[in-house]
C-alpha angles and dihedrals in degrees: 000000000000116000119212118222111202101207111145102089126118101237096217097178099059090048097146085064104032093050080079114021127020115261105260087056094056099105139252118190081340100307130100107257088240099056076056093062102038079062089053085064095030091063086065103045101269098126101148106090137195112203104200096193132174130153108065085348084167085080097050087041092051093038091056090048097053094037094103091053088049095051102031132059115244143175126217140196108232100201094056111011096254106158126180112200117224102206102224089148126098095195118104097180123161100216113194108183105191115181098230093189127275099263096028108128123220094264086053090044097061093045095057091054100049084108087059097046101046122196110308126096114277151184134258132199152151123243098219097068136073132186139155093257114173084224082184101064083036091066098044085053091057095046089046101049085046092206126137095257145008123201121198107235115211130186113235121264104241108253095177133066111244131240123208107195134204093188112290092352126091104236097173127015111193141179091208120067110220107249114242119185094279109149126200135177102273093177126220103121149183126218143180110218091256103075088067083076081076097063108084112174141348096271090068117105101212082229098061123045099354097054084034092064102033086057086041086058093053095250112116132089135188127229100204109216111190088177132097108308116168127172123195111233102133147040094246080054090055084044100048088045099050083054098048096041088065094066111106085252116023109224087243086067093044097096095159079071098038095074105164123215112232114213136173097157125076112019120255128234122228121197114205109246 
């Protein structure tokens, strides 16, 4: 199963980085984000990747290119060019990098690759967030429910301290806000071909008319994720997740503590980031 990879937006909000680089190159723990979230599907076997880049596509396509030097040793003649390549890298990944058009919008995205993707169920994410999904488990919901398109639905980090309140007095300050059942688009999601009929032109975001009317048909089902799940919008998430990438295992790869909740039964609500 392909796995598509949206990577073309500006990243506006991490304008000090994406001046220069486009946002899934900026790095986490030294490491583009994206190259986080392709191990995410590598741990459970999806290894054949679609890249739909935009905005200064030139540096993911280089960077591509480039990625076995980078992670192999070689030696190299000089005088000719001549390189023989010495495999040191486990990774075995088949790396497509499409340019899917500067202004394009995720919806549009998706519809100009319909060529690259065929016609077999596959896989959607961003590449600027990162979470320990049993994708697995992710795609056997999908093939048991039998409907167009599943979203996994996360619940949001905290960004703000708490305040518990008797009346005027402060009885509890926390760092940590409690969870309610608050539900977002988390990404990483599974689709039949056929939700690509729903995407109509290059000015549609995938989150707004196509996923509407897909819900609106009845064909759309939420994988409910109650495990880490972080994006990278601003400078303090980079920062979080530099500091949390350098951990021996990255809570994104800590899949004993990422146990999803299946659910057919009552919709959820997802409430736009």
């Amino acid at each position: 199963m392909k796995v598509v990879l949206l990577a073309g937006g500006l990243g506006s909000r991490l304008a000090e980085e994406t001046v220069r680089i486009p946002k899934p190159m900026v790095e986490v723990a030294g490491r583009p984000i994206m190259l986080h979230v392709m191990d995410i599907y590598d741990r459970f076997g999806f290894t054949d990747f679609i890249v739909a880049c935009g905005y200064k596509a030139i540096s993911i396509k280089s960077f591509f290119q480039d990625l076995h030097l980078m992670n192999n040793d070689f030696t190299v003649g000089i005088g000719n060019g001549e390189m023989d390549l010495k495999p040191t890298s486990k990774v075995d990944w088949k790396v497509s990098v499409v340019d899917t058009g500067l202004s394009t919008m995720t919806g549009g995205r998706l519809r100009r690759l319909r060529e690259w993707i065929g016609d077999e169920p596959f896989m959607v994410t961003y590449s600027d967030g990162v979470g320990n999904i049993d994708i697995g488990r992710l795609v056997e919901f999908h093939k048991a429910h039998g409907k167009l398109a599943t979203v996994t639905a996360v619940q949001p980090p905290a960004r703000f301290g708490n305040l518990e309140l008797d009346g005027d007095k402060v009885s509890e300050f926390t760092e940590k806000v409690r969870k309610h059942e608050t539900w977002i688009n988390g990404g990483f999601f599974v689709f039949e071909p056929k939700v690509l009929d729903y995407m109509l032109g290059d000015d549609e975001p995938l989150e707004q008319a196509p996923l509407t009317n897909i819900a609106r048909d009845g064909e759309l089902m939420a994988f409910k994720h109650k495990g880490f799940w972080h994006p990278m919008d601003t400078v303090r998430d980079r920062d979080t997740l530099n500091k949390l990438g350098t951990q021996p295992v990255p809570p994104w790869l800590d899949f004993e503590n990422g146990k999803p909740v299946l659910s057919t039964d009552a919709p959820v609500q997802l409430v736009n980031a």
